[in-house]
C-alpha positions in Angstrom: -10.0 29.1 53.2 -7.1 31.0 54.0 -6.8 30.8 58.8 -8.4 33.4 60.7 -7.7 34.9 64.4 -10.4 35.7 66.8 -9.8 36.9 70.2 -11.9 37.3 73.0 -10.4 40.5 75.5 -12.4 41.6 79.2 -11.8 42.1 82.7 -10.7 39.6 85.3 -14.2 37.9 85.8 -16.1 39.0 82.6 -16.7 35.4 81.4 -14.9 35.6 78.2 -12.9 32.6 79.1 -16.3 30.3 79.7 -17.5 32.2 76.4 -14.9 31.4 74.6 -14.6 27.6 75.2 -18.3 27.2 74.8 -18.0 29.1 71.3 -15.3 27.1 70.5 -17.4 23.7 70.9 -20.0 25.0 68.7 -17.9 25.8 65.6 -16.0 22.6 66.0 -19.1 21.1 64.4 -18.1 22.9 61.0 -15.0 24.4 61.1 -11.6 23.4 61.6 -10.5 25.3 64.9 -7.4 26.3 67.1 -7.8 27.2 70.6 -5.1 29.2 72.7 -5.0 31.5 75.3 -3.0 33.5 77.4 -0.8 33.0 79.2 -0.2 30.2 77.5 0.4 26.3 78.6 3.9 26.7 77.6 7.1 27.2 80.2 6.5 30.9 79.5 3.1 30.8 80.5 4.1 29.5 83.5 6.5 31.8 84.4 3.9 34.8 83.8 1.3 33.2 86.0 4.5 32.9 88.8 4.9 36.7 88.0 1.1 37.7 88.6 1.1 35.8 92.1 4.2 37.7 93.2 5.7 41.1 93.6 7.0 41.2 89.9 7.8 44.4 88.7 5.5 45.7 86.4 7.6 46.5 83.7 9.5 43.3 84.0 5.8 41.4 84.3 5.5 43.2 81.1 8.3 42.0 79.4 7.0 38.2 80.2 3.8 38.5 79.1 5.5 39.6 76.0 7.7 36.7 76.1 4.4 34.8 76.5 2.7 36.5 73.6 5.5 35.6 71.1 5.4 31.9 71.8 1.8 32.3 71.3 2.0 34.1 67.9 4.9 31.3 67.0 1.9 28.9 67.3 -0.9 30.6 65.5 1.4 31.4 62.8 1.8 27.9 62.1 -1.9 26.9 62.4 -3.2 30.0 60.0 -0.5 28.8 57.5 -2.5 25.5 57.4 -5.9 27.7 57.5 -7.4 27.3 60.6 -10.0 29.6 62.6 -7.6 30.9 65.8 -9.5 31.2 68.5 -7.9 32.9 71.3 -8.8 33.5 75.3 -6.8 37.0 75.6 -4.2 38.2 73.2 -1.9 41.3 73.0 -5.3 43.7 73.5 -4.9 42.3 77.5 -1.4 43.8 77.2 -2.0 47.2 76.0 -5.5 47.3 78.5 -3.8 45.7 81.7 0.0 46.6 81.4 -1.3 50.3 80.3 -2.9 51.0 84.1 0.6 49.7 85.5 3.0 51.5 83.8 1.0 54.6 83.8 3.2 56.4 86.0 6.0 55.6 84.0 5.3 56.1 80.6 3.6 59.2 78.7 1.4 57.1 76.8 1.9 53.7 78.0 -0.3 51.5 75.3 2.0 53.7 72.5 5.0 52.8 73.7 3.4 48.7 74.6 2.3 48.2 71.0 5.3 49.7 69.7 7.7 46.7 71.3 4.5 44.7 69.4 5.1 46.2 65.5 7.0 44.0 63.1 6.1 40.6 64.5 2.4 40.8 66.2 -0.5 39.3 64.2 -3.6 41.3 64.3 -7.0 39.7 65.2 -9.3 39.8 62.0 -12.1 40.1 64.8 -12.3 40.9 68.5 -15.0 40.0 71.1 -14.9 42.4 74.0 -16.7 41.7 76.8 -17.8 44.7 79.2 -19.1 44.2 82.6 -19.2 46.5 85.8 -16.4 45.9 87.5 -18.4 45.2 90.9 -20.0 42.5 89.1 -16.8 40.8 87.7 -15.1 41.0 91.3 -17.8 38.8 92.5 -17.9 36.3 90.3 -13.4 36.2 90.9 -13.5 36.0 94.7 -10.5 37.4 95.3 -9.1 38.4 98.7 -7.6 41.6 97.9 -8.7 45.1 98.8 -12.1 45.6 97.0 -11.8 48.9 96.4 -8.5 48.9 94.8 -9.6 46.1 92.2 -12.6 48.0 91.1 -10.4 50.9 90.6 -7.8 48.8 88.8 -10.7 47.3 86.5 -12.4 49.9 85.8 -9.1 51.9 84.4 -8.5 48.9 82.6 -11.9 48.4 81.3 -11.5 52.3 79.8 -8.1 51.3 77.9 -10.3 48.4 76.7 -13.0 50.8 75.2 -10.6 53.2 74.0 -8.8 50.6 71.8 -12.2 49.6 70.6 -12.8 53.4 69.5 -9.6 53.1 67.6 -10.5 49.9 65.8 -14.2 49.2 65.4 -13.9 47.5 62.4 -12.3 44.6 64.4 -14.1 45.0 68.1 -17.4 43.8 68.8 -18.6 45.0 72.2 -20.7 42.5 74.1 -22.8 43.1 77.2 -21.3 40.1 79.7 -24.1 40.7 82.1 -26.6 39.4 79.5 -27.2 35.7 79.9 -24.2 33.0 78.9 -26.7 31.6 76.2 -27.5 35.1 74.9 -24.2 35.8 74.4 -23.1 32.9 73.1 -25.7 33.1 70.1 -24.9 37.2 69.7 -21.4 35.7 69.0 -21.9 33.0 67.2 -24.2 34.5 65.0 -21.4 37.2 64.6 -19.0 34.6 63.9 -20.8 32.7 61.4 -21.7 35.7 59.0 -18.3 37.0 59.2 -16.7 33.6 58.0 -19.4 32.8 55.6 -18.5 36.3 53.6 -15.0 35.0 53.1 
């Protein structure tokens, strides 16, 4: 069976990253599977984690995460050539949704310009999960120590570039509800997941 990428894209606090690994368990049982995420574990990764924690700029945090994002598609590259389901914790969606609020005030249309830097060498999900949540919710389950107010705002402008690249690709978003319950969104999911590779 020739590889395929999954990704799973929310907010900060959504749960897609405690979705995804529990997802990932399951379908280990059958399937032959690569987990990532990003940032990734690599040097790169570590630098765009130093980035987030500090006054970066936000177009030169861009360009990291970027950085980031093409070791990452170096690695799945290598992994779908040997057929294996990709499953990653964010991709280049997180980009486009996060980056797109930051450089708002810099760019016409920020996620344009984003994805353009992405054509040529980006590898497009065959399926993404996206997970929506109120913002107020996700913020509690994060317990950060910034200004509330501010991170709802930021969220919830980030959560609208999330549903507006879903609206421009629904063949490849699947919108969950993340305030369901973990196991009801893991079997939504899975289920999902299952009748999609079982087609191929």
């Amino acid at each position: 069976m020739k590889g395929r990428l999954i990704t799973f894209e929310g907010i900060d606090g959504s749960g897609k990253s405690t979705l995804a690994k529990r997802v990932v368990r399951l379908l280990r049982k059958d399937y032959d599977i690569f987990f990532t995420k990003e940032p990734t574990t690599t040097w790169t990764g570590d630098v765009v984690r130093q980035s987030i924690d500090s006054d970066t700029d936000s177009l030169v945090e861009l360009f990291l995460f970027i950085a980031d994002h093409a070791e990452n598609v170096a690695l799945i590259k290598k992994e779908l050539s040997q057929g294996k389901i990709i499953i990653s914790d964010r991709y280049s969606d997180s980009q486009y949704a996060y980056q797109g609020v930051l450089l708002a005030d810099r760019f016409e249309d920020p996620i344009k310009w984003i994805k353009e830097i992405h054509d040529g060498w980006n590898i497009k999900p065959d399926l993404t999960f996206l997970l929506l949540a109120d913002p107020s919710v996700s913020l509690a389950r994060c317990d950060r120590q910034k200004a509330k107010f501010e991170e709802i705002e930021f969220l919830e402008k980030v959560q609208k570039n999330y549903l507006k690249l879903a609206d421009e690709e629904p063949e490849r978003f699947i919108k969950i509800d993340a305030e369901k319950e973990l196991a009801e969104m893991e079997k939504e999911v899975m289920d999902r997941i299952t009748s999609y590779l079982e087609r191929l």
